[in-house]
Structure formats: C-alpha cells, structure tokens
C-alpha positions in Angstrom: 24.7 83.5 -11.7 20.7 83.4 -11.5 18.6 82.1 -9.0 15.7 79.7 -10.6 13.1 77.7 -9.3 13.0 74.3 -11.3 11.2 71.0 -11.3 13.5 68.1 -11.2 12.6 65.5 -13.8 14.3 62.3 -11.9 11.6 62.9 -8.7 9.2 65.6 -9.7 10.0 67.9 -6.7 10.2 71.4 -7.0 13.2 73.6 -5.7 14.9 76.5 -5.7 19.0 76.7 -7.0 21.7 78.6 -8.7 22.0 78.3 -12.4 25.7 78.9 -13.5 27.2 78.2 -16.4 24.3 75.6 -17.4 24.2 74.0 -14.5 22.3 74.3 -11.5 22.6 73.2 -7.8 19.7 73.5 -4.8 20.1 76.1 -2.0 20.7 74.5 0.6 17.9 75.1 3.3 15.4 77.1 0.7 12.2 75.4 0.1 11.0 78.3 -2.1 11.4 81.7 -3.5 9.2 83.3 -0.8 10.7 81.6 2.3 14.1 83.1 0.2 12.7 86.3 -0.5 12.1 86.6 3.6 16.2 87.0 4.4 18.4 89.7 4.4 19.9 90.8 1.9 23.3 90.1 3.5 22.0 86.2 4.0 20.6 85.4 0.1 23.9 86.6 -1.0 25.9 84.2 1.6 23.8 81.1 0.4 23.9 82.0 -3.2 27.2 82.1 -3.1 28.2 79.1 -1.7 25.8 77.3 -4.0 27.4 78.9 -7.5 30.8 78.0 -6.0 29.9 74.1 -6.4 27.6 74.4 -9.3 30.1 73.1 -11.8 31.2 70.2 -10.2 27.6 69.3 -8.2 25.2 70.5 -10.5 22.5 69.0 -13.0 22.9 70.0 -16.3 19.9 72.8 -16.8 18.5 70.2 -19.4 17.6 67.6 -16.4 15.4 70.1 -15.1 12.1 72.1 -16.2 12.5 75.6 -15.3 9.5 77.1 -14.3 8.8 80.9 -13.4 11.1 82.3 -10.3 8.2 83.0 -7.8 5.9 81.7 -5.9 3.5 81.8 -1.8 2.4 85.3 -1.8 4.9 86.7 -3.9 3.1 89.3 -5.7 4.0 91.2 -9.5 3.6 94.9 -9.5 4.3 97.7 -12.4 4.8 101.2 -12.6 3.3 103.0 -15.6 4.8 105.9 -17.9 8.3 106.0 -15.8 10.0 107.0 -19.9 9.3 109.6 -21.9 8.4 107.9 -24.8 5.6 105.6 -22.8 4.2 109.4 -22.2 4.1 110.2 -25.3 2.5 107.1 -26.8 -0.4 107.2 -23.6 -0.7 110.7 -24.8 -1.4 109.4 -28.3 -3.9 106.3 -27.3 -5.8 108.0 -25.0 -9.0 110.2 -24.3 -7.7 111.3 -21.3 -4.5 112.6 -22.3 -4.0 114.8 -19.3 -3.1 112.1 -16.3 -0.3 110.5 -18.4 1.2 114.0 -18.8 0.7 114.7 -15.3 1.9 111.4 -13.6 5.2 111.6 -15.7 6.3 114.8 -14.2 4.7 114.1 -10.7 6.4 113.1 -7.3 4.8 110.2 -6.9 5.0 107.1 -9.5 2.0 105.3 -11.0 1.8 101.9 -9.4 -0.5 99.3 -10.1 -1.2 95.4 -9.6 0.1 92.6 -12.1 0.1 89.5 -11.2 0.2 86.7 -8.6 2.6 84.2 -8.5 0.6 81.2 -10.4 -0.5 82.9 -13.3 3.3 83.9 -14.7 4.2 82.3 -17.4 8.0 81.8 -18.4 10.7 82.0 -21.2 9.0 79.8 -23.8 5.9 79.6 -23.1 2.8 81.6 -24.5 2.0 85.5 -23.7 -2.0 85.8 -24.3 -4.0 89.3 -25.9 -7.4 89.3 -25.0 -9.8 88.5 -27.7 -12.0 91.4 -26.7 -9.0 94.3 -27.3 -7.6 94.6 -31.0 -4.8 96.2 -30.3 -2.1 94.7 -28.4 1.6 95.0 -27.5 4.6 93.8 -25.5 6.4 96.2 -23.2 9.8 95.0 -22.5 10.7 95.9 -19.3 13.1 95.9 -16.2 12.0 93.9 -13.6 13.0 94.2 -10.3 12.5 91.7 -7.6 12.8 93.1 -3.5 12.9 90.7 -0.4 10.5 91.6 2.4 12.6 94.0 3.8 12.5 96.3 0.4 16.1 95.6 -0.6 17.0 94.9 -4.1 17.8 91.1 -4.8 18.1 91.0 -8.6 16.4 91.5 -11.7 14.6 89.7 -14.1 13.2 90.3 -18.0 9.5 90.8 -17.9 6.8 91.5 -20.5 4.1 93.5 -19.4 1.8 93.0 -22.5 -0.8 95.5 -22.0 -4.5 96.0 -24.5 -3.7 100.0 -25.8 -6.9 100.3 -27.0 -8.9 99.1 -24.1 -6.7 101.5 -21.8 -6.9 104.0 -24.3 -10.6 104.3 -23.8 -10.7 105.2 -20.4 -7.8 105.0 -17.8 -9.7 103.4 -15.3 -10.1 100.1 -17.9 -6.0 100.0 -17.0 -6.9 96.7 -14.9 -8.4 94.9 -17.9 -6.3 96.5 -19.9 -2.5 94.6 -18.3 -3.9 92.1 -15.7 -5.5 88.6 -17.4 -4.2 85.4 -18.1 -1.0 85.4 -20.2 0.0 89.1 -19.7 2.7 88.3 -17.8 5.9 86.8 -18.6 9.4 87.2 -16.3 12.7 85.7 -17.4 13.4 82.3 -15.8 15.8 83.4 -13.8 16.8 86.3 -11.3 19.9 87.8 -12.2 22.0 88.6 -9.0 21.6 92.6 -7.8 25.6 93.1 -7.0 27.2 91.5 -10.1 25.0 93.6 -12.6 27.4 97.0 -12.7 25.0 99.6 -13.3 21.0 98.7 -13.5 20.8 102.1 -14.8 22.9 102.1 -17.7 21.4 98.6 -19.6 20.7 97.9 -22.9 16.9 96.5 -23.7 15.8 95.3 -27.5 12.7 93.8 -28.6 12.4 91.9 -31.5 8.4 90.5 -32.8 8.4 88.2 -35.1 5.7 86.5 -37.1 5.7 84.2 -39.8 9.7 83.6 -39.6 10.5 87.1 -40.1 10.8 90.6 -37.7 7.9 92.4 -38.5 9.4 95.1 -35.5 12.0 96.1 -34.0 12.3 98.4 -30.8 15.3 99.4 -28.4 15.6 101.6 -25.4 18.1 101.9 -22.2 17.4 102.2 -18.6 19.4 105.2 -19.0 16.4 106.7 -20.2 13.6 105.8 -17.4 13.1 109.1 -15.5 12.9 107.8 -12.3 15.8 105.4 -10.0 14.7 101.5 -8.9 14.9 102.7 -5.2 12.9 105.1 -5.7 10.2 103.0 -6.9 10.3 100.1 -4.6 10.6 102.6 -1.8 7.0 103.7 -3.2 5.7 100.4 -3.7 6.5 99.2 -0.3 5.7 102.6 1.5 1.8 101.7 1.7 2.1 98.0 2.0 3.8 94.7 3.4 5.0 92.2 0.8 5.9 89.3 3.6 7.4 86.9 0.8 8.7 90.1 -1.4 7.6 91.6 -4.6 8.2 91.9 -8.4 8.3 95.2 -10.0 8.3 95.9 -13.3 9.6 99.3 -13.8 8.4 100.5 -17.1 8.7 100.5 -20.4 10.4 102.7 -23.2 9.3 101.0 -26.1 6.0 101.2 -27.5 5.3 100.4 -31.2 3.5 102.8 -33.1 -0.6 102.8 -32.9 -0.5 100.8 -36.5 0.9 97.8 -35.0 -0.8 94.9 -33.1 0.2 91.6 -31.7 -1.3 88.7 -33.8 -1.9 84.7 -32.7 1.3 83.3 -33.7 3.8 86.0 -33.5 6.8 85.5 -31.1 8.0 88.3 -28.7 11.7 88.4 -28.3 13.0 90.4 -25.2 16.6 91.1 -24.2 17.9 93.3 -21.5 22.1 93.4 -21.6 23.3 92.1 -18.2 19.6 90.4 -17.3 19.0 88.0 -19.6 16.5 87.1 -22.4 12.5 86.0 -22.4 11.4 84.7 -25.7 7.0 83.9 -26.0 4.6 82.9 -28.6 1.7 84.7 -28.9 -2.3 83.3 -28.2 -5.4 84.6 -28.0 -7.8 84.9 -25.6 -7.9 82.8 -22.1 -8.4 79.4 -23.3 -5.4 78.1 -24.5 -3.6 79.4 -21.2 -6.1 77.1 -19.4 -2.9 74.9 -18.7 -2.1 77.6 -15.9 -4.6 76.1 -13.5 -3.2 72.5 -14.1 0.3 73.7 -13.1 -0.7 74.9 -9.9 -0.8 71.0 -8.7 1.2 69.5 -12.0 4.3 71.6 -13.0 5.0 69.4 -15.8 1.9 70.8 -17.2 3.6 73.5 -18.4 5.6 71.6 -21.1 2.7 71.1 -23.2 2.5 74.8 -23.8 6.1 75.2 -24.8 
C-alpha cells in the first residue's frame, strides 16, 4: 500500500488516500499530508490500515484521479550529501575543494542541506529541469525518507535529487545553486508504508537515462552500501530544528555517472528502488518550461499539461 495525495477528476477536490492494488480510497478525517504527517506513528498506521482494507471494493480506479506529488503546508524536502562511498569519490573528482568531501564522509556528523518546499516537487511523469547556466548535469537516484513531526519514520518514497556537478564542483559553497531550482526535485507519487518494506537497508536502486529511444546509461547501487543508518540521519536533521507538518529526506546517492556524461533536453530519467517504487521524468532546460509550477499552486490540473 502507498499513501498519495490525488486530485479527483469528478469534483476537482484534492485529498489524501491509500493506493492499493490500483485503486485508491480517502483517509477518512485527513485533509492533507501535513495535518497526516502531525500523528503518531501508532495513529497513521491505524488509519491507513483501515483505508487499504476497503480499497478494493470502495475505491476509484487510480485512472479517475490525477496523482500529484505526496506533500504539501510546510512540509519541507531535505538531503544529505556523500552518505556512499562512491558519491565521495566522484565529489573528490568534480571538485576544487577536494578535502571537505573526504572529510564529511568519515565525520560524525552528516552533511545536511535544504531541497525543496512542498509546491515546487514535481512528480512521476512530469519534467526534471538542468539549469541552462551549468553544462553538466545529473540525476541522483535516491532513498527518500519521509518522518512525521515527531521524527519517526512513516515510509519512503523514490526521489531524484538532480544536482549541476560542475557548478558545485567549482566551489562548495555554490552547493545551493547547484541542487535547489525549479525542476530539481522529483519524489515518487506515492509513500511506500515504513513497516511492510522488510529491510530499508538492504534495497535494490537502478537508474536507467534514456535519450532518443535508447539507454545511453545505466547505473545501480544498494542501500546496503550508504555508510550511514536512516535514523541516524533523521535524528540529525531534526536535532536542530522543528518540522511541525514533518520532513522529506533524501538520503543520498550511490550512483554518479562518470564526469563525461551530462543530462540533455529530452532525455528521460528512469529510477527504481526494489520495495519503494519507480519515478520516471523527462528532461528540460532551464526555468521556463516548469513555469506550470506556479499555476498548480491554485490549479492542480495544471500539471497535466506537463506530462
């Protein structure tokens, strides 16, 4: 089961529900992802629950609905930077400052950093944007990890945290220019349940780009290999700050093509994480053509023009 926020296309409203099986039902009492986000653990489960266990006989078929991103209020997207080895190694390669990529991988504390607010997420199917000032560009497929207020793990979600390596790669303290502007970031479009995933630690993640109708890249990694655990990092991320309708964390990535490859207008970026689910985008350049954003904050149905 997932939890997805979705626009009905019989009366326009927005709402939160259970996807299951291809079907989805409302949660009873939920308005939104935030006001969700602001139980206990104990009480999303309960009303989850009792939602999937009617979703096949009182459901809409998940093709009567547009599913949009699963946030929304105040709920915020973080990241946390060079968490595997190989995002280490490939900072180490990209940057003039090789030094603090080195030195945060071994360190105590994690590298944390700001993403994205809730309105500017785009979803499965629509476009990812590189900035037209960069040059070199890539996905990270990556483990995303969505806590209630309270700092206890919910579920998890597929997110691409496309990032600018060469504008990063010139000076680390570019890093916000380099992964927060419009279209660099895309989360699954829905959050897979925390206690039926076995083992977040052990999953299987694969990226696929393709451009003109062929892979032109291929890249796979497991949460096995991230050096650090998920509590660990939303303890960190929550130790300095309150997050009153919970967070999104990305948690790293472990795939990082090589510094000959670059994201073109026009590829697609093809993520799947075993257990989570999948996030498929087309590629853009630069901020206008994700001007559609800004219309969706009053219009959801905007977003179906971009997809």
């Amino acid at each position: 089961m997932e939890i997805v926020r979705y626009a009905d296309r019989t009366d326009r409203a927005v709402r939160v529900g259970v996807r299951r099986e291809g079907r989805v039902v409302p949660l009873a009492g939920v308005s939104d992802i935030a006001s969700l986000l602001r139980l206990p653990l104990t009480e999303i489960r309960q009303r989850v629950e009792a939602a999937g266990a009617v979703a096949g006989e009182a459901g809409l078929d998940e093709t009567a609905v547009l599913l949009l991103p699963p946030l929304d209020g105040r709920t915020e997207v973080w990241a946390s930077g060079v968490t595997y080895e190989r995002s280490k190694e490939a900072r180490v390669e990209e940057s003039t400052e090789k030094s603090v990529y080195e030195k945060v991988y071994d360190a105590e504390r994690p590298e944390l950093f700001f993403k994205s607010v809730a309105w500017r997420v785009v979803t499965h199917g629509e476009p990812i944007g590189i900035r037209a000032d960069s040059g070199l560009d890539v996905p990270e497929p990556e483990l995303g990890v969505v806590a209630n207020t309270a700092g206890e793990i919910v579920g998890y979600v597929v997110c691409n945290d496309v990032s600018s390596r060469v504008i990063e790669g010139e000076n680390p303290l570019y890093l916000p220019q380099a992964k927060v502007y419009a279209g660099s970031c895309a989360l699954s479009a829905g959050i897979r349940l925390a206690w039926e995933v076995e083992d977040a630690r052990a999953l299987d993640i694969r990226l696929t780009v393709v451009r003109d109708g062929q892979p032109v890249w291929k890249g796979e990694t497991s949460t096995a290999r991230m050096r650090r655990t998920l509590p660990e990092l939303v303890g960190y991320l929550f130790r300095g700050d309150s997050f009153p309708d919970g967070a999104f964390l990305a948690t790293g990535t472990g795939i990082i093509p090589e510094l000959s490859f670059t994201l073109a207008a026009g590829d697609r970026v093809d993520i799947e994480i075993a257990a989570v689910g999948v996030l498929s985008n087309p590629v853009v350049v630069g901020k206008e053509p994700l001007g559609w954003l800004v219309d969706a904050l009053s219009d959801p149905f905007a977003r179906e023009a971009a997809r």
